[in-house]
C-alpha positions in Angstrom: 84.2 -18.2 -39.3 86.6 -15.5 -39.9 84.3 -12.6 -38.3 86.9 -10.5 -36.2 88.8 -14.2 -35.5 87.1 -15.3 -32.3 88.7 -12.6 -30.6 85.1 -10.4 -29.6 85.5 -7.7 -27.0 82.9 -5.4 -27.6 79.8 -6.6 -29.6 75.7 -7.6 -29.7 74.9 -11.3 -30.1 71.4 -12.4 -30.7 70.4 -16.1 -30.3 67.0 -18.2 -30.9 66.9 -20.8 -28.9 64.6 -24.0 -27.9 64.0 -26.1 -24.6 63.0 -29.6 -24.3 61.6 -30.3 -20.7 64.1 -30.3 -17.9 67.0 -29.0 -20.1 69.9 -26.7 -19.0 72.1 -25.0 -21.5 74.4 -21.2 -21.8 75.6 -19.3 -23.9 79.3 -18.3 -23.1 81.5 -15.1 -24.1 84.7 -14.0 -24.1 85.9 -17.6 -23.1 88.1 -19.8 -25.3 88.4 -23.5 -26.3 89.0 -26.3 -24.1 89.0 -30.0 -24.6 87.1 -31.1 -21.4 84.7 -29.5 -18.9 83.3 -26.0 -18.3 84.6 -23.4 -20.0 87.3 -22.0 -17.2 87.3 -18.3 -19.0 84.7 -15.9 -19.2 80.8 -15.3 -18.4 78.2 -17.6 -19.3 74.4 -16.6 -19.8 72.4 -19.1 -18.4 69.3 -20.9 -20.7 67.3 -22.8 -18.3 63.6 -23.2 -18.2 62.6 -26.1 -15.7 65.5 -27.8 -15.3 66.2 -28.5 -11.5 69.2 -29.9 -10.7 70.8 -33.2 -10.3 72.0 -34.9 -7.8 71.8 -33.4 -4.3 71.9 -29.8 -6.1 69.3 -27.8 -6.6 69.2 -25.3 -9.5 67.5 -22.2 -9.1 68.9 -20.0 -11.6 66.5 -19.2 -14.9 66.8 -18.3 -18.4 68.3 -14.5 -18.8 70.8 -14.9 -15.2 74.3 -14.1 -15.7 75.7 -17.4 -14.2 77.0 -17.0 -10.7 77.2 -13.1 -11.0 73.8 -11.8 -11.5 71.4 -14.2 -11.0 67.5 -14.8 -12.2 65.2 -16.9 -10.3 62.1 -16.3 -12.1 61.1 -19.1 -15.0 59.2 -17.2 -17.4 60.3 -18.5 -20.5 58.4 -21.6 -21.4 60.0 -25.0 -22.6 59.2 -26.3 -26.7 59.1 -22.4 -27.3 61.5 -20.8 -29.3 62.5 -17.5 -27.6 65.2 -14.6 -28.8 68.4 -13.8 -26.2 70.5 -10.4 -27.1 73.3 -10.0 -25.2 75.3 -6.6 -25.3 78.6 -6.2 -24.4 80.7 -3.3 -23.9 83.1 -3.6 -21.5 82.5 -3.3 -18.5 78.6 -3.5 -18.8 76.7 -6.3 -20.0 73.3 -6.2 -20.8 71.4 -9.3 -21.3 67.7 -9.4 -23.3 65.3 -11.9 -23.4 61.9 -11.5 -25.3 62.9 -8.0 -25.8 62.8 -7.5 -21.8 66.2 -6.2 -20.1 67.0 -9.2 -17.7 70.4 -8.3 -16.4 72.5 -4.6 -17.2 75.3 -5.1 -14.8 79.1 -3.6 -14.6 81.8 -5.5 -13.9 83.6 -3.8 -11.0 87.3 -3.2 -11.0 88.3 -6.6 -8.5 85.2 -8.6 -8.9 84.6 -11.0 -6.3 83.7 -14.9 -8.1 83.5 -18.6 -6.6 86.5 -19.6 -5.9 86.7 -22.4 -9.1 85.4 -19.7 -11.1 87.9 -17.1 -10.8 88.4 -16.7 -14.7 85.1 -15.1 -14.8 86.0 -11.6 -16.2 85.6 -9.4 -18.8 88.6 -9.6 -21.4 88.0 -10.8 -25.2 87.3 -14.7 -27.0 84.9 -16.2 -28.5 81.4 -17.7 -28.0 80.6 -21.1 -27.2 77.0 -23.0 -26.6 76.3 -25.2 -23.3 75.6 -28.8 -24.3 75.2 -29.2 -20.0 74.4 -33.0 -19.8 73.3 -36.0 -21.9 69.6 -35.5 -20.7 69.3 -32.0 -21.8 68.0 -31.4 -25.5 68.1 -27.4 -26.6 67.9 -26.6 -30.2 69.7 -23.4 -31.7 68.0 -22.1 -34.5 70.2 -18.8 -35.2 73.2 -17.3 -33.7 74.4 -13.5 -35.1 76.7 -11.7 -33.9 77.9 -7.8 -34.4 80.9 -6.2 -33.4 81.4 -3.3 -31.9 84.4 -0.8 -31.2 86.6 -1.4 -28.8 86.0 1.9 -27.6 82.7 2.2 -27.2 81.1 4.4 -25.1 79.3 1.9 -22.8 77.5 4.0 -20.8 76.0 5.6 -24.2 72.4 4.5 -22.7 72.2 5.9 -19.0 72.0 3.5 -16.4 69.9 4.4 -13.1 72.5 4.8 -9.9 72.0 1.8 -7.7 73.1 3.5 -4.0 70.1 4.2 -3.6 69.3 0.8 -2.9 71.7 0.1 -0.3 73.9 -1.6 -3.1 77.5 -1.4 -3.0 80.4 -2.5 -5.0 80.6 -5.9 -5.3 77.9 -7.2 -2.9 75.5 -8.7 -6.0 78.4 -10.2 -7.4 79.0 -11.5 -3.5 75.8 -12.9 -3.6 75.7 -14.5 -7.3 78.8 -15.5 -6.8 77.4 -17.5 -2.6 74.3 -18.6 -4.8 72.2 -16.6 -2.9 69.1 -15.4 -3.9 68.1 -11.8 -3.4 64.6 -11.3 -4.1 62.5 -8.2 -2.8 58.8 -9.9 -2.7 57.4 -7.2 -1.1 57.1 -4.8 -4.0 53.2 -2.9 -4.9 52.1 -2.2 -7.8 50.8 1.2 -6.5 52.2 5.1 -6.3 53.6 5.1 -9.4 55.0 1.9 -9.2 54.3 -0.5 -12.6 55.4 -4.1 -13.2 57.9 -2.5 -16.2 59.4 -0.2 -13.6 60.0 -3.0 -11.3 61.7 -4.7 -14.2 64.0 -2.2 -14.8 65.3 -2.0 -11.2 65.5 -5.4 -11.1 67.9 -5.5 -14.2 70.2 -2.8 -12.9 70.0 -3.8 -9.1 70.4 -7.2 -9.6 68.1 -7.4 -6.4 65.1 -9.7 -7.8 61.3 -8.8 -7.8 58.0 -10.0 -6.5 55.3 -7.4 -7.5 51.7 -8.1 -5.8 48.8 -6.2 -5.0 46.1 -6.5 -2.2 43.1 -8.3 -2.0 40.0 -8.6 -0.1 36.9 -6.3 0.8 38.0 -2.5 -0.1 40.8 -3.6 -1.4 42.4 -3.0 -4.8 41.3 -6.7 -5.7 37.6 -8.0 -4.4 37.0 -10.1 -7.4 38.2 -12.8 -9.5 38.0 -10.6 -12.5 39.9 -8.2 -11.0 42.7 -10.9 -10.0 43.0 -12.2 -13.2 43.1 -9.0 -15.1 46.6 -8.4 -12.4 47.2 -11.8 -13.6 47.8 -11.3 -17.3 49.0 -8.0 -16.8 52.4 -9.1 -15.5 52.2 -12.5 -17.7 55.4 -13.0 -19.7 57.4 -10.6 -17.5 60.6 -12.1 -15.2 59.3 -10.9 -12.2 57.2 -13.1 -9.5 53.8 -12.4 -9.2 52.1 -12.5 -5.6 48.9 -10.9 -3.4 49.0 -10.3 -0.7 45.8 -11.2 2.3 44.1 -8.6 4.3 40.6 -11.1 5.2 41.2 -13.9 6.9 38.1 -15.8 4.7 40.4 -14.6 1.4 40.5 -18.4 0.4 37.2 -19.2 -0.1 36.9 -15.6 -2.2 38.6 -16.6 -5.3 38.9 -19.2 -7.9 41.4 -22.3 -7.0 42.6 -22.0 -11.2 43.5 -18.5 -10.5 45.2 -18.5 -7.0 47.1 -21.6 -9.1 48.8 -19.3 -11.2 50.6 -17.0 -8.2 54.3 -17.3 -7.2 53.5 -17.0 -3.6 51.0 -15.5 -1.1 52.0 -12.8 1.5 50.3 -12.2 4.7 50.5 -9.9 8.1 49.3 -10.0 11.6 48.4 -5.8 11.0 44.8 -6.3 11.0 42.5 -7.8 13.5 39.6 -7.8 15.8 39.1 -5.0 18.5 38.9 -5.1 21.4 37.7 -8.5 21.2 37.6 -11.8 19.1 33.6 -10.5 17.7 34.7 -7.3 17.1 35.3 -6.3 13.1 39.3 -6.1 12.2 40.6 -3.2 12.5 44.4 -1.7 11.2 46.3 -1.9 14.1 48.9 0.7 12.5 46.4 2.9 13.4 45.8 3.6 17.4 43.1 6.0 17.3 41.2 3.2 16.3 41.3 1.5 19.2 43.0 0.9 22.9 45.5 -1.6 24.4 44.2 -1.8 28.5 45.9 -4.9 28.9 48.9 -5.8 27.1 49.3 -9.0 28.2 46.3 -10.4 27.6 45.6 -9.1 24.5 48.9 -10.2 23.5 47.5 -13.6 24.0 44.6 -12.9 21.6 47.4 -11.7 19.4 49.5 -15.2 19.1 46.1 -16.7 18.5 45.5 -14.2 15.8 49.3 -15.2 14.4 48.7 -18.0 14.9 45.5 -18.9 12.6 47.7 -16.3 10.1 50.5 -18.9 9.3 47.5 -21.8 9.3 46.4 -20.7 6.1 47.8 -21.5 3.0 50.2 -18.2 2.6 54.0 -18.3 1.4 55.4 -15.7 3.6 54.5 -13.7 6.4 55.8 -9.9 6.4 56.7 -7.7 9.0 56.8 -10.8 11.6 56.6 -10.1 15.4 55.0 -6.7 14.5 54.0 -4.9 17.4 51.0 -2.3 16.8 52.2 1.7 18.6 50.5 1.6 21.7 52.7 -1.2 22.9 55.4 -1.6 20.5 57.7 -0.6 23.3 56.8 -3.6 25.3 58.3 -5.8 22.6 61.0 -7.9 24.6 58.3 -8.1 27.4 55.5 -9.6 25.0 57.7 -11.3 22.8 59.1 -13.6 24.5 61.4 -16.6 23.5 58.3 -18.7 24.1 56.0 -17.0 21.8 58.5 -16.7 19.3 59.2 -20.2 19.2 55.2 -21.3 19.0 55.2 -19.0 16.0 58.4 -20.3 14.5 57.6 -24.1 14.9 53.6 -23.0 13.0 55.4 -21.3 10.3 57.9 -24.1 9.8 55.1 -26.9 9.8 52.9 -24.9 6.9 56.1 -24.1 5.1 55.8 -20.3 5.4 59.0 -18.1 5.2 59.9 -14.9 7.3 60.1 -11.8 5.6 63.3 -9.5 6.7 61.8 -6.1 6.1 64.2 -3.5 4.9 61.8 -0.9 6.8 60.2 -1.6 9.5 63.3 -2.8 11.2 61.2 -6.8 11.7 61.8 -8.8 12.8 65.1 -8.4 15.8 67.8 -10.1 15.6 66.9 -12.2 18.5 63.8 -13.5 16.3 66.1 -14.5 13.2 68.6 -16.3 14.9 66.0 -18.1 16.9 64.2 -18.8 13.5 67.3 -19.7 11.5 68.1 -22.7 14.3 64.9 -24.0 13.8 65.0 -24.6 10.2 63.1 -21.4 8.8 63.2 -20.2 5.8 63.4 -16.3 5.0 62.6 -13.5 2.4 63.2 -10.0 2.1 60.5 -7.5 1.5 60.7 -3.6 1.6 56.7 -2.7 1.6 57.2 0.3 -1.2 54.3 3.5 -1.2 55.4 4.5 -4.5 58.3 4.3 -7.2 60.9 5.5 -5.2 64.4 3.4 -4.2 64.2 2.0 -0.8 67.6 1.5 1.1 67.8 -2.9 1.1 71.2 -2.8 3.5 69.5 -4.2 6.6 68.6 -6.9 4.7 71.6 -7.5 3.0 73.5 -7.2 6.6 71.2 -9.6 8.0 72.2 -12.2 5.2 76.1 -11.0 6.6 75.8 -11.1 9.8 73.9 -15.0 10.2 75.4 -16.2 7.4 72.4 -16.7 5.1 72.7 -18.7 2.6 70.7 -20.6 -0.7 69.5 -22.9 2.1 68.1 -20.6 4.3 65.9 -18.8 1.4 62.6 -19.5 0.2 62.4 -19.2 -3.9 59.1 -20.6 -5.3 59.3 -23.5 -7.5 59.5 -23.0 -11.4 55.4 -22.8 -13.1 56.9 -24.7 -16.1 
């Protein structure tokens, strides 16, 4: 058509869209025609709700990612549905809707850093073009609209939250999007002042992707299957993964397989146990007054054993690993020894349970994650949040530096749908 001649810098564009099962398709901007194979020029917004790859690739990212830039792992849009995708532009921000829910609002630094056969992936001007991705994939369009906006739009006209906070610097998401790797903070509580819509919204300016969960088990903040399923639909819908995480070690046999069905992943710890012996009722080991340490050695013993029968169960990821309670947590090259790490390692690995790298607590050492990494592991990161405040993520994003993590080394649950 002759709307602003296929030449859009600055506009809104609003599509409905439909997936068959196992479909992949986008929705690409300022690009421009080509005769044969991807488009070279501009940014493509992925639509892909199940589909998983072919081949030897896998394909993790979901409906709502800005391809290879600012990813989304989460499927939350399901196939035969038809759902709405608004994407805003005004250089150098694009923010990307779907459902009504802000997926991605990110801004294109000044020499951002792409794959290297994707180096036309820049904000400019063109026009807009739909993803027919492979023979086997069947989406169905039922509107595209588009409205321009000035070319001198103020794009910051809706304030967007400072990301430092967060340990994020120029260019590292689009580092990471760009690597395929995905950065996902599973460790976030829905507690303090911290609600599934906030978690959202950092996600969507971050780029740094979301697990919210909450605790269950006796005096907990879930005891009940009512309880989980009312945390259940609460976050239903939203593109964030949903997890608990396990304070009894019984917690299985407390709650409904249908329900336990519909999480993302489960988190455990080693933070609470039996003192000062194996009869004794748990205690919280973060808190010495409750109890003393005579013999480090041998209650470190008790304490693989207690690891041990952690990773048994049927969790996704265990946080804060080769945690060390106050009393001895000086002792920790002395107790933890490459022998104990590797019996907890090899455990992990057999039940297909990740490491968390915690962007607080400093866990696990270095010595525990290259150790891990050679044995196949698979890692997350978590930072353990108190409340609605940013938490600095640059130990985990050095870690990923420093030993080379990559889509490989990652754990992402597998899409519901």
């Amino acid at each position: 058509g002759p709307v602003g001649n296929h030449q859009f810098k600055n506009f809104e564009l609003r599509v409905t869209a439909k997936t068959a099962p196992h479909s992949n398709s986008g929705v690409y901007f300022h690009t421009e025609y080509q005769e044969s194979g991807w488009p070279e020029k501009g940014y493509e917004v992925q639509i892909n709700n199940g589909h998983s790859g072919s081949g030897t690739y896998v394909e993790l990212k979901q409906t709502g990612s800005l391809y290879a830039v600012q990813n989304l792992y989460k499927n939350f849009v399901p196939n035969d549905q038809w759902f709405t995708m608004r994407i805003r532009v005004v250089v150098p921000r694009v923010q990307i809707w779907v459902n009504d829910i802000l997926c991605v609002d990110y801004v294109e630094p000044p020499n951002p850093i792409r794959r290297a056969r994707m180096p036309g992936r820049r904000l400019g001007k063109g026009t807009i073009a739909l993803q027919g991705h492979d023979p086997g994939s069947r989406v169905a369009f039922r509107s595209v609209e588009i409205r321009l906006l000035p070319d001198d739009a103020d794009p910051f006209v809706e304030p967007r939250s400072d990301t430092t906070p967060y340990g994020i610097t120029e260019n590292l998401i689009d580092k990471m999007g760009a690597n395929f790797v995905p950065v996902i903070d599973f460790h976030v509580h829905l507690r303090g002042g911290m609600t599934a819509e906030k978690a959202v919204q950092r996600q969507a300016v971050t780029g740094v992707n979301v697990g919210v969960l909450r605790n269950v088990g006796k005096g907990w903040p879930i005891e009940t299957n009512e309880q989980l399923r009312a945390f259940l639909d609460s976050v239903d819908g939203l593109p964030v993964f949903v997890g608990i995480q396990v304070n009894d070690r019984d917690w299985m046999t407390h709650f409904d397989k249908e329900l336990l069905a519909r999480l993302d992943y489960i988190l455990g710890d080693t933070m609470i146990m039996p003192m000062p012996d194996d009869e004794s009722e748990p205690v919280k080991l973060w808190m010495p007054e409750l109890y003393t340490i005579d013999d480090p050695e041998a209650w470190m013993e008790r304490y693989m054993a207690h690891n041990l029968r952690v990773v048994s169960e049927p969790i996704t990821i265990l946080a804060n690993p080769t945690y060390l309670p106050p009393p001895v947590e000086h002792l920790y090259d002395q107790l933890w020894t490459d022998a104990r790490m590797k019996r907890l390692i090899e455990a992990a690995v057999a039940n297909n349970v990740a490491f968390e790298i915690n962007a607080r607590s400093g866990l696990p050492h270095d010595r525990f994650i290259r150790l891990a990494k050679s044995m196949g592991a698979k890692f997350t990161l978590g930072t353990n949040n108190f409340d609605d405040k940013p938490i600095d993520m640059s130990r985990c994003f050095e870690v990923i530096e420093k030993f080379e993590l990559g889509k490989g080394d990652m754990h992402v649950p597998k899409p519901k749908h």
